[in-house]
C-alpha distance (Angstrom), angle and dihedral (degrees) to the residues before:
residue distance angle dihedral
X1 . . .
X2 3.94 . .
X3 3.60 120.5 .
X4 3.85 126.8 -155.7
X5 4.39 96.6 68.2
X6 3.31 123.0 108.8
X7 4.18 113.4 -136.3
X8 3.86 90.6 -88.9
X9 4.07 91.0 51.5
X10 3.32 94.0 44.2
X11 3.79 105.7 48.0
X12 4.33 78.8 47.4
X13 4.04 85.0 57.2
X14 3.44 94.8 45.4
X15 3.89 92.6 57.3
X16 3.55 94.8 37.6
X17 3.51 88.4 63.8
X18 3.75 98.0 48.6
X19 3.36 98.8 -100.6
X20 3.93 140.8 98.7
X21 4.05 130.4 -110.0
X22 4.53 96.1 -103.6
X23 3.60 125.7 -107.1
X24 3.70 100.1 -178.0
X25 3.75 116.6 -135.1
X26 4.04 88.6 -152.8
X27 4.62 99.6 29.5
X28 4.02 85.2 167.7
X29 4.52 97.1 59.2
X30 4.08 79.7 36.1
X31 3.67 89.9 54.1
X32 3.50 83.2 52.0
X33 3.61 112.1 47.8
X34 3.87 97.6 45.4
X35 3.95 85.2 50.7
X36 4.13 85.2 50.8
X37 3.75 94.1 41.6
X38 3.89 113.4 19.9
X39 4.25 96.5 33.4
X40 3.74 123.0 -136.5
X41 4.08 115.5 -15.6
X42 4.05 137.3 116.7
X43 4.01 115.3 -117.8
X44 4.03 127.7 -156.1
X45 3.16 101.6 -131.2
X46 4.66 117.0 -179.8
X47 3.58 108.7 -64.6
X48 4.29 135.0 87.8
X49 3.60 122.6 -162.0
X50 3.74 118.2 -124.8
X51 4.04 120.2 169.2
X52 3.86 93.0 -75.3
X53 3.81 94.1 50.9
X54 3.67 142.8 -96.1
X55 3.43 118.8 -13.8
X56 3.65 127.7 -148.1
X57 4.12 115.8 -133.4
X58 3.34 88.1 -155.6
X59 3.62 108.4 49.0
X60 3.78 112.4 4.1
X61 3.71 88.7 -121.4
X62 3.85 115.9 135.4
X63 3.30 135.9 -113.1
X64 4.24 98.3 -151.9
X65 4.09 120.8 -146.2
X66 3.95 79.3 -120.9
X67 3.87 101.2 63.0
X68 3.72 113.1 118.1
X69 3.79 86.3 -131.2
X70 3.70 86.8 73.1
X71 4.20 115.5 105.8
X72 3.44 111.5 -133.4
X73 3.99 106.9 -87.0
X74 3.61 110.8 23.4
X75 3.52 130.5 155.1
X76 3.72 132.5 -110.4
X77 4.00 108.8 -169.9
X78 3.74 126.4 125.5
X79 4.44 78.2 -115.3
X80 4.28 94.5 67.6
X81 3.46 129.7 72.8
X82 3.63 129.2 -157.0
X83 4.09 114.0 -92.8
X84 3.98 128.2 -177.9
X85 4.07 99.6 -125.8
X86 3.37 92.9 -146.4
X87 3.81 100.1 169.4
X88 4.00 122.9 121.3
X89 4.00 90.2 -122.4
X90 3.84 84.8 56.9
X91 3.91 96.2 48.5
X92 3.79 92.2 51.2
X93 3.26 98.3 50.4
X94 4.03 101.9 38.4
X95 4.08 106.3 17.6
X96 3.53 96.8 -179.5
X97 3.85 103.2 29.7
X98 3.97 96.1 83.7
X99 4.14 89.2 162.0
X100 3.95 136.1 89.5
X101 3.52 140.3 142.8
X102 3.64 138.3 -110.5
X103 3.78 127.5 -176.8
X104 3.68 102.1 -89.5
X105 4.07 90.6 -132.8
X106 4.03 87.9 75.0
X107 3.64 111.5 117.7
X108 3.96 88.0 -173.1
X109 4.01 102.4 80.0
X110 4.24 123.5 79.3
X111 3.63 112.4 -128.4
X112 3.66 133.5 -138.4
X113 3.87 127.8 -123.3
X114 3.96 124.3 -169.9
X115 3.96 129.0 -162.7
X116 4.11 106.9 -134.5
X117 3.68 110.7 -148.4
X118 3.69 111.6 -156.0
């Protein structure tokens, strides 16, 4: 979780570090613990919109503006990237909707990295 990398930076410091930019098998209990252990804050997590959706680094697969994981109001432009809003305003309001989008220029957002064992 380091703050102060824009999407491009931070999906560099993921793989410099061995590891791959996240896409959380379970975004709803993520949501959840980096509220419970972390406090209020957004995180980019692996995936760029573009005008289908959000695309997955790792995979390809999309992310589709009709998910249920959605919050209410996101962005689909080729300029956001996907973010986990993991913020106890953002629970409240949309339980099961753990994902937004932030331009993917911000520098103010951590990011999160995952190890893939194969």
């Amino acid at each position: 979780f380091t703050a102060g990398r824009n999407f491009e930076e931070a999906d560099a410091n993921c793989k410099g570090e061995g590891l791959q930019f996240a896409k959380p098998k379970n975004p709803v209990a993520l949501r959840k613990y980096l509220l419970e252990n972390y406090g209020d804050a957004y995180y980019f997590v692996g995936a760029r919109g573009d005008p289908t959706g959000y695309k997955w680094l790792r995979d390809g697969i999309y992310l589709m503006p009709s998910s249920p994981l959605w919050h209410t109001g996101a962005s689909s432009t080729s300029s956001y990237c996907l973010v986990v809003c993991a913020t106890d305003g953002y629970i409240k309001q949309d339980p099961v909707s753990p994902y937004g989008s932030l331009p993917c220029t911000s520098r103010s957002y951590p990011h999160i990295c995952e190890l893939i064992m194969e």
